[in-house]
C-alpha positions as CSV (number, residue, x, y, z in Angstrom):
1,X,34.5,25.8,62.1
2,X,33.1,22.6,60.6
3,X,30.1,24.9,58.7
4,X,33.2,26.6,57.0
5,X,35.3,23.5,56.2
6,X,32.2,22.3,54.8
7,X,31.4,25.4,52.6
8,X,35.3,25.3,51.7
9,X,35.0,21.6,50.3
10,X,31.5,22.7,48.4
11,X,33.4,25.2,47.0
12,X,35.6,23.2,45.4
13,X,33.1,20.3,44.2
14,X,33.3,22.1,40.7
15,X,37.1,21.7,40.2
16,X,36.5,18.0,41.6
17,X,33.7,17.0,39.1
18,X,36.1,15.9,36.1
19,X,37.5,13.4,38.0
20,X,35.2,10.4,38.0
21,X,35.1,11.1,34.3
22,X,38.2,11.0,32.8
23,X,40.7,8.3,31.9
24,X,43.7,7.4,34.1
25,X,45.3,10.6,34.4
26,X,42.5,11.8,35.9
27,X,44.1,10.8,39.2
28,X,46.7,13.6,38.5
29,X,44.4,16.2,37.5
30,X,42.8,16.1,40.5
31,X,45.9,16.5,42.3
32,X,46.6,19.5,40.5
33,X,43.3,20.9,40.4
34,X,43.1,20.3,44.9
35,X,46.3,22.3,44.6
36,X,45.6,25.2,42.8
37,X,42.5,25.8,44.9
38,X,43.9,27.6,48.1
39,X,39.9,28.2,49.7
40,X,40.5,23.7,51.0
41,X,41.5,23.1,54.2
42,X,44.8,21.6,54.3
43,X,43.8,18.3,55.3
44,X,41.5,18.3,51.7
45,X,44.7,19.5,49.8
46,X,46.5,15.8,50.6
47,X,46.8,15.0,47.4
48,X,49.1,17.9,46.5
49,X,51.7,17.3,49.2
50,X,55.2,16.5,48.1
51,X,58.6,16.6,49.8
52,X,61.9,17.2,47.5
53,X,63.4,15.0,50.1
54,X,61.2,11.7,48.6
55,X,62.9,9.7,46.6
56,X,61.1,6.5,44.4
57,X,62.3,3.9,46.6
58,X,63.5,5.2,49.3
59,X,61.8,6.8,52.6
60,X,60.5,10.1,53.5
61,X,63.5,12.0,55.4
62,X,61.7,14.4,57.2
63,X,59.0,12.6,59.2
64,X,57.3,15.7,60.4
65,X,55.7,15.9,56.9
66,X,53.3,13.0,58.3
67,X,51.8,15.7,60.3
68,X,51.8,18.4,58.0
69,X,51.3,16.9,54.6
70,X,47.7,16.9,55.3
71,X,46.0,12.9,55.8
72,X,44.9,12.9,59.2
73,X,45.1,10.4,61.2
74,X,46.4,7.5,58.9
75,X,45.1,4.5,59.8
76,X,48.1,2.0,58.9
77,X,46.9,-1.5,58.2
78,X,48.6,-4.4,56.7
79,X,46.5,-6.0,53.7
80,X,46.9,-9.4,52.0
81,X,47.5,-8.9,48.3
82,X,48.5,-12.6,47.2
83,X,45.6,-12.6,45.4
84,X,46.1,-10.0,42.8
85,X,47.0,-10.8,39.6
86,X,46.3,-14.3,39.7
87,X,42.8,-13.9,38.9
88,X,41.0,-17.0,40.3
89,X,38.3,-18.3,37.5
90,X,40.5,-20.8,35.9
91,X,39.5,-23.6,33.9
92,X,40.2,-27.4,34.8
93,X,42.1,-29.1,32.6
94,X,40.3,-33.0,31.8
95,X,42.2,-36.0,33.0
96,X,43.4,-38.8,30.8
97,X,42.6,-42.3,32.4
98,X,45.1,-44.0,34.2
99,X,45.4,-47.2,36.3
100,X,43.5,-46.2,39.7
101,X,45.6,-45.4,42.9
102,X,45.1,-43.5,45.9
103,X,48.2,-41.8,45.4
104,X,47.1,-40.8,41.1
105,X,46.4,-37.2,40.8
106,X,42.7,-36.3,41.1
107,X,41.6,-39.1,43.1
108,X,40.4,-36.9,46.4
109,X,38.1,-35.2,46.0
110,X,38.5,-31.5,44.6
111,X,36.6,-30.0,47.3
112,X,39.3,-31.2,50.1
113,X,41.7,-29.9,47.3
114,X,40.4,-26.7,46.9
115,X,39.9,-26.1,50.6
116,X,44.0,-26.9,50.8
117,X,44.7,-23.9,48.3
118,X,42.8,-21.7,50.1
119,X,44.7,-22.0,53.0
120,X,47.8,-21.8,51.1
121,X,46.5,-18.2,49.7
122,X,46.6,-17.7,53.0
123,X,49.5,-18.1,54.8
124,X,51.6,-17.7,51.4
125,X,53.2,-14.2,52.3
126,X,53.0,-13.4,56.2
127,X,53.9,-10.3,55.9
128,X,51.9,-8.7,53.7
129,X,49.6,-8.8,56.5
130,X,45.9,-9.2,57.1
131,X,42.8,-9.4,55.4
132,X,40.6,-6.8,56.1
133,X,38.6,-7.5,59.1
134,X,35.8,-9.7,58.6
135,X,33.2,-6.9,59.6
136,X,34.2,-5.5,56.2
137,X,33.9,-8.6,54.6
138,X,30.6,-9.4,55.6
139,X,29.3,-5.8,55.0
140,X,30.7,-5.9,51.5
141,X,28.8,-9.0,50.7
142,X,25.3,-6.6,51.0
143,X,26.9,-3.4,49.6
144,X,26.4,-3.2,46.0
145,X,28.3,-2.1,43.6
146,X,27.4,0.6,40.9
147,X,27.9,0.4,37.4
148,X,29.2,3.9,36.5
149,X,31.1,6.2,38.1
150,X,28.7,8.8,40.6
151,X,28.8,12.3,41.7
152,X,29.3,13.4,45.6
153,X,25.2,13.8,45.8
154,X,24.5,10.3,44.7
155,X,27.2,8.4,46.8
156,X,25.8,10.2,49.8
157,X,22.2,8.8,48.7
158,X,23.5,5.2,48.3
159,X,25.2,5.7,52.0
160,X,22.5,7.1,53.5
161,X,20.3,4.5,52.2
162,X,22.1,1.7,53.3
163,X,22.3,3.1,57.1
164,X,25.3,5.4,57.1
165,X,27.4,2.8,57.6
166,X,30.4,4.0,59.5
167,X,33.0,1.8,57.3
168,X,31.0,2.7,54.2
169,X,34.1,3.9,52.0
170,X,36.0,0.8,53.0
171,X,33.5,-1.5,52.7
172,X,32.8,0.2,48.9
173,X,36.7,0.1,48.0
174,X,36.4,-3.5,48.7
175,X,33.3,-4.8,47.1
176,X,34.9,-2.6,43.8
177,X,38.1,-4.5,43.9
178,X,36.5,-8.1,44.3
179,X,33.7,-7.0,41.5
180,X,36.7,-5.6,39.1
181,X,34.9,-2.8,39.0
182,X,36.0,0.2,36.6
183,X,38.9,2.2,38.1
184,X,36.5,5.7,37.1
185,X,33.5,4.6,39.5
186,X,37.0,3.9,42.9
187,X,38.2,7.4,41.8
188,X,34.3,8.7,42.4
189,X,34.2,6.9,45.4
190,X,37.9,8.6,45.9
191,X,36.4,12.4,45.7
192,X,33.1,11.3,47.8
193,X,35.1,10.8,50.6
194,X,37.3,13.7,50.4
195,X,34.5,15.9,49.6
196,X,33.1,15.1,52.8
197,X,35.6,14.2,55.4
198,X,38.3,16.7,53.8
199,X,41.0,13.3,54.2
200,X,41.8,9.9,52.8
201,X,42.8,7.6,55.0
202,X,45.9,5.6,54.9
203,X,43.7,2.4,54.7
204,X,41.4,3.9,51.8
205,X,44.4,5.1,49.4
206,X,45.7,0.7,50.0
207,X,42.6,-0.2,48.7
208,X,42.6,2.1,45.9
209,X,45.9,1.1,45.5
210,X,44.9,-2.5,44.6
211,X,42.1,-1.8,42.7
212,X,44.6,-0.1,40.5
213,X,47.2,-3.2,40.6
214,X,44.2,-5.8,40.1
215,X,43.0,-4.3,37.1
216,X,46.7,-3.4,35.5
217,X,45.9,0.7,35.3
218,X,49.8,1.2,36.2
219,X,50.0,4.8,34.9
220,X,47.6,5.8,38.1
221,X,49.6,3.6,40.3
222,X,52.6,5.9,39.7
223,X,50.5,8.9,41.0
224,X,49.5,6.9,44.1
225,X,52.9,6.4,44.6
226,X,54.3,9.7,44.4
227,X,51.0,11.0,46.9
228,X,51.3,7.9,49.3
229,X,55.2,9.2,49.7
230,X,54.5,12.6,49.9
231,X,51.8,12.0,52.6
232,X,53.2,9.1,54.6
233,X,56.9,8.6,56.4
234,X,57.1,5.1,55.3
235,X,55.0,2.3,53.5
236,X,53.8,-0.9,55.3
237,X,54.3,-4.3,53.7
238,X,51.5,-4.2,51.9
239,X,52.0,-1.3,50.3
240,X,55.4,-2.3,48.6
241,X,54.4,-5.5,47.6
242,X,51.6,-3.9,45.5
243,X,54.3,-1.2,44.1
244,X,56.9,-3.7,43.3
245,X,54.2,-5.8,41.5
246,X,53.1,-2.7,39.6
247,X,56.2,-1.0,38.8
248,X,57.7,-4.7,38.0
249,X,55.6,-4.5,34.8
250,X,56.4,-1.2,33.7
251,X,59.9,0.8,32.1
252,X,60.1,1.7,35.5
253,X,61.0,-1.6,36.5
254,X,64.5,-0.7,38.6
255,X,62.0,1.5,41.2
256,X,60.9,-2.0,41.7
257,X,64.1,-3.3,43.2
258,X,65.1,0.0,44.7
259,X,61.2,-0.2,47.1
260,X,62.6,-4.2,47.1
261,X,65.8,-3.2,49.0
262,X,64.0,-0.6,51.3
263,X,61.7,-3.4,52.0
264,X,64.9,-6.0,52.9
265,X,65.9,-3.4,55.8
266,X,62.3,-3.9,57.7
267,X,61.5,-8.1,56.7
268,X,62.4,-10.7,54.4
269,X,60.9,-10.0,51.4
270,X,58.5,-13.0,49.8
271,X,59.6,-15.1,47.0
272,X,56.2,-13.3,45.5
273,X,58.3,-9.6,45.9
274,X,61.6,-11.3,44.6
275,X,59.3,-13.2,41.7
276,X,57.9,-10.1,40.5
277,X,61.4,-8.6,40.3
278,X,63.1,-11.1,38.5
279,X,60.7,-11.4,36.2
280,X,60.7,-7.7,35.2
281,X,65.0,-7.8,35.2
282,X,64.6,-10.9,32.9
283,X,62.1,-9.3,30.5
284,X,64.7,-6.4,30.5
285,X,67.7,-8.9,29.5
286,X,69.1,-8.2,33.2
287,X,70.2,-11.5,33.6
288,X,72.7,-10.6,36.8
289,X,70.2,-9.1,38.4
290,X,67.8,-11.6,38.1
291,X,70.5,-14.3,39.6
292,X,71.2,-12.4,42.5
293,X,68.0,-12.0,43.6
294,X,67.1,-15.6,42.8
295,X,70.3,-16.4,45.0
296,X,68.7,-14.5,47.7
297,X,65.5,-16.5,47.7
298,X,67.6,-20.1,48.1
299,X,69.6,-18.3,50.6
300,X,66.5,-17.0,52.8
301,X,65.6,-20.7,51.9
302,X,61.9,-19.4,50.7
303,X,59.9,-21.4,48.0
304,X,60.5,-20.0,44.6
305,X,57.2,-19.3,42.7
306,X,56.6,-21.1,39.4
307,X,56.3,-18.2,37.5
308,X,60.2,-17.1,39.1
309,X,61.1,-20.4,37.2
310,X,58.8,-19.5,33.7
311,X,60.4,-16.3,34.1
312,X,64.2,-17.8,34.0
313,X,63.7,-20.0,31.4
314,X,62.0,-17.8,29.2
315,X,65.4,-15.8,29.3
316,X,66.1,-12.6,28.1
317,X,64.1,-10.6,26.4
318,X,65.9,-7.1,25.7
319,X,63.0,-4.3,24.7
320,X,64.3,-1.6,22.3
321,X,65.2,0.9,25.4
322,X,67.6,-2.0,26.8
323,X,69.6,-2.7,23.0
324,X,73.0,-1.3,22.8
325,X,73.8,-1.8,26.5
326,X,76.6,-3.6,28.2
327,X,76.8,-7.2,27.7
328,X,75.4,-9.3,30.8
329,X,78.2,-10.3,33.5
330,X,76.6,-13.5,33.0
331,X,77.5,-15.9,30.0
332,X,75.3,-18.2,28.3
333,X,77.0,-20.8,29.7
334,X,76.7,-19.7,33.4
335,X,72.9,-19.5,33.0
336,X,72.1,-22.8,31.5
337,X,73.9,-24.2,34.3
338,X,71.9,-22.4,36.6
339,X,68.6,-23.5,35.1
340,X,69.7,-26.7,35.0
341,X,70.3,-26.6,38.8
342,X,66.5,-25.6,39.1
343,X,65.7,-28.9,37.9
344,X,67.7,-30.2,40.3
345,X,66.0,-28.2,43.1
346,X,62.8,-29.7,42.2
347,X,63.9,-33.2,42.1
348,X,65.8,-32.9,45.4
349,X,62.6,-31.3,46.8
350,X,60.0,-33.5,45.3
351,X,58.5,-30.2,43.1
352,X,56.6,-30.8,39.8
353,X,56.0,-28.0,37.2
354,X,53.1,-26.8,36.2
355,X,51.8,-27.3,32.8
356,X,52.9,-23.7,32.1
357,X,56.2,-24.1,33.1
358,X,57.1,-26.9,31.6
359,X,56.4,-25.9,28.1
360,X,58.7,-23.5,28.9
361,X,61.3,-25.9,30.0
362,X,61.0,-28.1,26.6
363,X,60.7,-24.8,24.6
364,X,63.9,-24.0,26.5
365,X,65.7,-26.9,26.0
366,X,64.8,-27.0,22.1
367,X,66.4,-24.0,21.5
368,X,69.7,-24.6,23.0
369,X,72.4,-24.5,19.9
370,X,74.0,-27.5,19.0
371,X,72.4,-30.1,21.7
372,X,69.7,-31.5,19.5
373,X,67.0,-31.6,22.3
374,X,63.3,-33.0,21.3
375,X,60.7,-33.2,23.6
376,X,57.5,-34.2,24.2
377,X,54.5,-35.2,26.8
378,X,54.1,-38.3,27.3
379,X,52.6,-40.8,30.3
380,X,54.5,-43.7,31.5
381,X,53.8,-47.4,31.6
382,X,52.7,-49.2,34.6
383,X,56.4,-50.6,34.8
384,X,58.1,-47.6,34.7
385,X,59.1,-47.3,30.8
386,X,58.8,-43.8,29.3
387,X,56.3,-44.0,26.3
388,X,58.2,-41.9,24.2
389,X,61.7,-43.0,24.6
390,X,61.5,-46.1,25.9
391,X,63.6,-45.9,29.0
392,X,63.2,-46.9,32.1
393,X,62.8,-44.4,35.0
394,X,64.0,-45.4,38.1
395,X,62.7,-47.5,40.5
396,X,60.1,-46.5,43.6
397,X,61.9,-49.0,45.8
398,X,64.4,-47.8,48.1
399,X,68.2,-48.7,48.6
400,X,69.2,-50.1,51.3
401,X,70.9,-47.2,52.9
402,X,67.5,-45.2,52.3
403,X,65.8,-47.8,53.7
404,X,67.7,-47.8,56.9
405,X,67.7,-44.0,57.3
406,X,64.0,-43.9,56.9
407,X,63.8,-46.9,59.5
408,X,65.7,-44.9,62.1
409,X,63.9,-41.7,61.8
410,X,60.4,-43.6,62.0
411,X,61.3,-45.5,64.5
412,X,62.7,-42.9,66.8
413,X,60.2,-39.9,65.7
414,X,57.1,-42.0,65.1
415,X,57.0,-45.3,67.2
416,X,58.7,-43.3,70.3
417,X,58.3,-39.9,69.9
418,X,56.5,-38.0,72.3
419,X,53.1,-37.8,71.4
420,X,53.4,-42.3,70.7
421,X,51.7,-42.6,73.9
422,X,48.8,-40.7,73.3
423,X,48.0,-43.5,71.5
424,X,49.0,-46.5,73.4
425,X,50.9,-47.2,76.4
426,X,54.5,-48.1,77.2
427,X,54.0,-51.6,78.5
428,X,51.5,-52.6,75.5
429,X,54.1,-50.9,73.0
430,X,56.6,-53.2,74.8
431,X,54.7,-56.0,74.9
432,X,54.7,-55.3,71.0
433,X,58.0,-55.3,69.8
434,X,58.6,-58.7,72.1
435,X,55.6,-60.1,70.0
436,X,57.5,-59.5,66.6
437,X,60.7,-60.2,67.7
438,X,59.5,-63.8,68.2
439,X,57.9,-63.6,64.8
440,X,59.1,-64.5,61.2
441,X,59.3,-61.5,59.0
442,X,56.2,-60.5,57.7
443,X,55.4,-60.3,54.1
444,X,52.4,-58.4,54.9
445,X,50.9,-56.4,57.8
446,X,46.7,-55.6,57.5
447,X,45.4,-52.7,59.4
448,X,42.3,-55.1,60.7
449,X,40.0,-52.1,61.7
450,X,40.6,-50.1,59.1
451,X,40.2,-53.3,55.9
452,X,37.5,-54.1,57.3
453,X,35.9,-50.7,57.5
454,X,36.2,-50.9,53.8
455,X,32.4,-52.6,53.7
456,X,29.2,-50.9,53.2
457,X,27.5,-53.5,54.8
458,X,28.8,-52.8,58.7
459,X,27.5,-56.4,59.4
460,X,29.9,-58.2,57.8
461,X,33.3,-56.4,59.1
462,X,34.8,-59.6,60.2
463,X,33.8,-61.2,56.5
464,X,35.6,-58.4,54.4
465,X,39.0,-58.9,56.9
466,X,38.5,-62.4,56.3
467,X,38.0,-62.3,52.8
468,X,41.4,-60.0,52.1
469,X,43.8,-62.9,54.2
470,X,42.7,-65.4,52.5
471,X,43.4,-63.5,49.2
472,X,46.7,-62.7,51.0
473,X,47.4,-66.3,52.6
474,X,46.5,-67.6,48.8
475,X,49.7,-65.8,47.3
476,X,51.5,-67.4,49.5
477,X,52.3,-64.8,52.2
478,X,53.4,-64.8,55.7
479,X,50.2,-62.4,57.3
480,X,50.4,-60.1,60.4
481,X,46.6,-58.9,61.4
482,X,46.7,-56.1,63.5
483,X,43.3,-55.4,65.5
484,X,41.9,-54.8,68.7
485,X,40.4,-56.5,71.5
486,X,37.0,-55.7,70.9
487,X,37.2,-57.8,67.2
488,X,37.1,-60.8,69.5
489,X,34.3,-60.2,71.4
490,X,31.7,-62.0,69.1
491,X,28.3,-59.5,67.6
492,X,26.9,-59.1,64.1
493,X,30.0,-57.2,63.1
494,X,32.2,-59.6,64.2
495,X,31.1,-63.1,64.1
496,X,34.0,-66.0,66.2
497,X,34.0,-68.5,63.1
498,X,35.0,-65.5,61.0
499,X,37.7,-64.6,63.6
500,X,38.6,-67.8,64.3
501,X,39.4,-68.7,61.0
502,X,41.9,-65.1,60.8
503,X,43.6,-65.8,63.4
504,X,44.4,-69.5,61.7
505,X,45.7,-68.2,58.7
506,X,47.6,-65.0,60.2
507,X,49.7,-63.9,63.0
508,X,47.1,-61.7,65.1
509,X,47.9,-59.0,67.6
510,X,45.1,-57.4,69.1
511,X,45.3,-53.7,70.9
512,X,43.6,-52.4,73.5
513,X,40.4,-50.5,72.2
514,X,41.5,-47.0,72.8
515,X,44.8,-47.7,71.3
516,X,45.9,-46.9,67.6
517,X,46.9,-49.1,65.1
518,X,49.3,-46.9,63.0
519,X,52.6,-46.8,65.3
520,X,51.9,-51.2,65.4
521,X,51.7,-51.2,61.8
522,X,54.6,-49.1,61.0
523,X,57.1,-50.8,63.6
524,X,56.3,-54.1,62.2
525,X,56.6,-53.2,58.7
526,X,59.8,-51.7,59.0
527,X,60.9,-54.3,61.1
528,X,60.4,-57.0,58.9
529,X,62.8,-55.4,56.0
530,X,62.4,-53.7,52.9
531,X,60.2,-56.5,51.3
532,X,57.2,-56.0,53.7
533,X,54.4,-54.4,52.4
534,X,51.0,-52.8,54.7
535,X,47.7,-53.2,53.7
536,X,45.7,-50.2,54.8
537,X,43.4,-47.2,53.1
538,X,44.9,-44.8,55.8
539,X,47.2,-42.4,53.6
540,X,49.6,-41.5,56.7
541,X,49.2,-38.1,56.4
542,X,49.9,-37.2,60.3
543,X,53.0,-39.6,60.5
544,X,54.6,-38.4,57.7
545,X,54.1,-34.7,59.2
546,X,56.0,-36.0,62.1
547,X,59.2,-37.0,60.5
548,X,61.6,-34.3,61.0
549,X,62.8,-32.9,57.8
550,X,61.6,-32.7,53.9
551,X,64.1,-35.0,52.8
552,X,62.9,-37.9,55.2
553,X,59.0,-36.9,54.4
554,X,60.0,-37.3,51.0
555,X,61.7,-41.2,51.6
556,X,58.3,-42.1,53.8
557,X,56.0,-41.1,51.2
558,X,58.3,-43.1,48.4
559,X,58.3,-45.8,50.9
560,X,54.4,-45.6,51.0
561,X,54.0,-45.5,47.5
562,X,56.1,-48.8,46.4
563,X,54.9,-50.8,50.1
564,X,51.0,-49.5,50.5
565,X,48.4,-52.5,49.3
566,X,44.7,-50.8,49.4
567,X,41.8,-52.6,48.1
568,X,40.2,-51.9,44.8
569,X,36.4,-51.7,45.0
570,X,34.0,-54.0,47.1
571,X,34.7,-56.9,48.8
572,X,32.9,-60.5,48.1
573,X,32.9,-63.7,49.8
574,X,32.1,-64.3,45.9
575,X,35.0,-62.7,44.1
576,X,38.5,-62.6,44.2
577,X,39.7,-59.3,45.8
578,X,42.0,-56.8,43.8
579,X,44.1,-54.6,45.0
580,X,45.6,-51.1,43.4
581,X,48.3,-51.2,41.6
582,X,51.7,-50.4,43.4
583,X,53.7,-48.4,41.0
584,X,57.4,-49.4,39.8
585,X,58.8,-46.0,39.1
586,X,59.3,-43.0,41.2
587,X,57.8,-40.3,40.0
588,X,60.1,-37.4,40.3
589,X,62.6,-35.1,38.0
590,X,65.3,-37.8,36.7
591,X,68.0,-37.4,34.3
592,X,70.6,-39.1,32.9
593,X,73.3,-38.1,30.3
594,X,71.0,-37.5,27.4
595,X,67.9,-37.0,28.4
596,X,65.3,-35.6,31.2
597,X,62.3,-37.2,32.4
598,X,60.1,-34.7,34.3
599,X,56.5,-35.4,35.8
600,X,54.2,-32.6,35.7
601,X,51.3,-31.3,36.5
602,X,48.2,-31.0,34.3
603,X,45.6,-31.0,36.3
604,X,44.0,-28.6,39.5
605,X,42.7,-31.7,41.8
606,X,45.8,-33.0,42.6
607,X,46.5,-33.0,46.5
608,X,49.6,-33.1,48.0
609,X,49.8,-37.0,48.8
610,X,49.3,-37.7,45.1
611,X,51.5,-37.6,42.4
612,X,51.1,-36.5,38.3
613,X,50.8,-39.0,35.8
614,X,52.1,-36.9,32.5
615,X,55.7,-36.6,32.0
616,X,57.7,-34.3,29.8
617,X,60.3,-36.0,28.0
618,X,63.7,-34.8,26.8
619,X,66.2,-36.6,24.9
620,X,69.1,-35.7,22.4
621,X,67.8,-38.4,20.0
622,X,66.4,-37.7,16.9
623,X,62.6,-37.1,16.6
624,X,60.6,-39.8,17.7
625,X,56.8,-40.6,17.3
626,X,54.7,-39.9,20.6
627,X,52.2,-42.0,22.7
């Protein structure tokens, strides 16, 4: 039996020959051609199966096509497609100079930055499922890929020569779609396999699949689309994401939404499957549409992309086929205040557009009739006043009932929460808050381990602590040192006069060695009232992750940002030492009743602690000259 499924599919090998030559509908021929030739096997006429049941969006309603439509054995696998489309060689934008801070975009370093997008790739939609496994990966990595499309005789060679490997065509389909390979050499690939296995698998046509999305050849994805629910009862995630994405860009838009709604009954769909729809009812001057699904994203309380936003404000754009229809449900009126509330979601939620999007916003705003909007980019001075209007933005200290809030929640999620005493121990952490209590409040706590640390020269620890109270203790300020026992034990780090001489011109706690400073240098800071300020280079990072909700995260970095002291370059026994500047201003989305101040980003090495230093700014004055 397998010599004559084997003569069968040789048989045939003339009708298939076209099809790793021709353009996109190529695809389709071969369909039709696998059809017409009744000497195949079933199982090699899959891409001829069809069911009048099938509907575009919907699901296959007899399932016991899955058995006879003719792809054995499916192998259903989920695949992550956040990648597609967003084509990753992107060019980095230079940075203007601006007065050095931790907290300044750019300052990490861009490798820590980049390795924090990655993950976010990553994890961004869960349910479009995995990668594939790493064996293919790594046996991509040696496969290489051809430059022209080949027949049956010389894909077998190429196999054969690299060991018959037993994930070749998987493999293959891969290294294509990372190379962005032509879609005619996948489609060669596409007859190999069916040539000689007589089947697809489910796995092979979902690479295809994004080979097709990846390089925009949406004509072909319509024929995988109409095969893939002929053959199959149902679509994974995967699947669907890379349909919406691809139909999202065509006439055939509203297929989009109906494989979004299908989707809705199995998962919730990602803001990437809601962006993609949006955008395409937008483009389509579908504005109703468009704010119902965005609805749906706040209410599933997802993220919405940036490009959902560009998308929105961009507005309608009607194409010929869409002129002449009903008038939106939605007036013009009803969507500015919508987009309006978008701004508002990104100041609530600490957000800052991307460069993109915020010409978009200002292009927006320009246009409305009537208002008299002007805007333009601008940076802000190191006390807070806009360089292009001359206001002031508002102030990066908290108000007292902020500054209370955030008190609680550190003091009850941070200083005891449960994983506190990790760190320390009960009866030191009580022995603690007696010590402040007796105490003036501080104008200053220092992080003694971790100032000190800021010296090249590990011989001189004790001098560099030294050397930043006595900057301290010359302004005039009451000094709390925290350190541990270990600092008084006299070595060629830590030398008694040096010590002595602290523990003269500050207050001085001293942990136990295996304790850590942070929950000592929060309590006190907080204790002592809004005025305090820390001196440390530690960014909080892990404490902040503690606090329970975005809203408090969002107080404790503002709180970090306007209270943090770190030290600007070396420290001397010779000079005076500096410390960064503490900024003024918060920097997030304000408005007021004629005009909108928005930070934003214009730069790709900004990590998540740090904040932009271009603002957008919009005003109802008249045109004003730009700095």
């Amino acid at each position: 039996m397998g010599s004559t499924l084997l003569l069968n599919v040789r048989t045939c090998q003339k009708t298939l020959k076209p099809f790793f030559h021709q353009g996109s509908s190529a695809f389709l021929t071969l369909k039709t051609s696998l059809c017409k030739s009744s000497q195949l096997p079933l199982s090699a006429r899959f891409l001829c199966t069809t069911d009048s049941n099938s509907y575009p969006g919907g699901r296959q309603a007899d399932r016991g096509n899955n058995r006879q439509g003719g792809v054995r054995n499916p192998t259903i696998r989920r695949r992550e497609e956040d990648s597609l489309g967003n084509a990753v060689n992107s060019t980095v934008r230079q940075r203007p100079s601006f007065p050095r801070s931790v907290f300044a975009a750019g300052t990490a370093k861009r490798q820590a930055t980049e390795l924090q997008r990655r993950k976010a790739v990553f994890q961004d939609e869960e349910q479009l499922g995995k990668l594939p496994k790493a064996r293919d990966a790594e046996g991509a990595e040696k496969l290489p890929p051809p430059d022209r499309p080949l027949s049956v005789a010389e894909w077998r060679e190429l196999k054969e020569s690299l060991g018959n490997q037993q994930r070749f065509d998987l493999q293959m389909m891969l290294v294509l779609y990372n190379t962005g390979a032509e879609l005619d050499i996948a489609k060669s690939l596409l007859t190999f396999v069916a040539m000689e296995t007589g089947t697809l698998s489910y796995e092979l046509l979902l690479r295809y699949l994004m080979v097709c999305v990846s390089g925009g050849h949406d004509a072909e994805v319509f024929d995988v689309y109409d095969i893939m629910r002929g053959s199959f009862s149902s679509l994974e995630t995967g699947a669907s994401s890379l349909f919406i994405k691809s139909f999202s860009r065509t006439a055939r838009w509203r297929e989009a939404l109906s494989i979004l709604h299908e989707l809705k009954k199995c998962i919730t769909p990602s803001s990437r499957n809601y962006g993609d729809v949006i955008a395409a009812a937008m483009l389509h001057g579908d504005k109703t549409t468009a704010w119902a699904l965005y609805g749906e994203i706040i209410g599933q309380r997802l993220s919405p992309r940036q490009e959902t936003w560009d998308a929105l404000f961009k507005g309608v754009r009607k194409t010929e086929e869409d002129q002449g229809k009903e008038a939106e449900v939605i007036s013009e009126s009803e969507h500015e205040e919508k987009l309006l509330e978008i701004l508002l979601y990104m100041r609530n939620n600490q957000i800052y557009p991307q460069l993109s999007l915020v010409s978009s916003i200002k292009t927006w705003f320009e246009s409305l009739p009537g208002q008299n909007w002007t805007g333009c980019f601008t940076s802000v001075t190191p006390k807070g006043v806009c360089r292009c209007c001359g206001s002031e933005l508002e102030s990066i200290q908290l108000t007292a009932e902020e500054y209370q809030q955030l008190k609680e929640r550190v003091m009850t999620d941070i200083i005891e929460g449960q994983d506190v005493f990790k760190k320390t121990t009960p009866q030191e952490l009580k022995r603690f808050k007696k010590f402040v209590k007796t105490k003036p409040p501080f104008d200053v706590v220092i992080d003694g381990l971790n100032i000190a640390n800021i010296s090249r020269n590990k011989k001189k620890l004790s001098e560099t602590l030294l050397a930043v109270v006595l900057e301290l203790k010359r302004r005039g300020l009451t000094i709390l040192v925290l350190g541990r026992k270990h600092m008084l034990k006299s070595s060629t780090s830590w030398t008694k006069y040096d010590m002595d001489l602290i523990q003269q011109k500050a207050h001085c706690f001293f942990t136990e060695n295996i304790s850590e400073d942070d929950p000592f240098l929060l309590y006190a800071t907080l204790h002592s009232g809004n005025h305090c300020q820390f001196a440390s280079k530690d960014l909080m990072r892990d404490h902040k992750a503690c606090l329970p909700d975005a809203a408090t995260r969002q107080l404790f970095f503002k709180w970090q940002r306007g209270h943090q002291l770190v030290v600007d370059g070396d420290v001397s026994a010779h000079t005076r030492v500096r410390f960064q500047t503490i900024s003024s201003y918060d920097t997030i989305v304000q408005t007021s009743a004629d005009s909108w101040h928005l930070p934003y980003d214009d730069t790709e090495d900004r990590s998540s602690y740090e904040v932009p230093q271009r603002w957008l700014c919009l005003t109802k004055k008249q045109k004003h000259t730009c700095s």
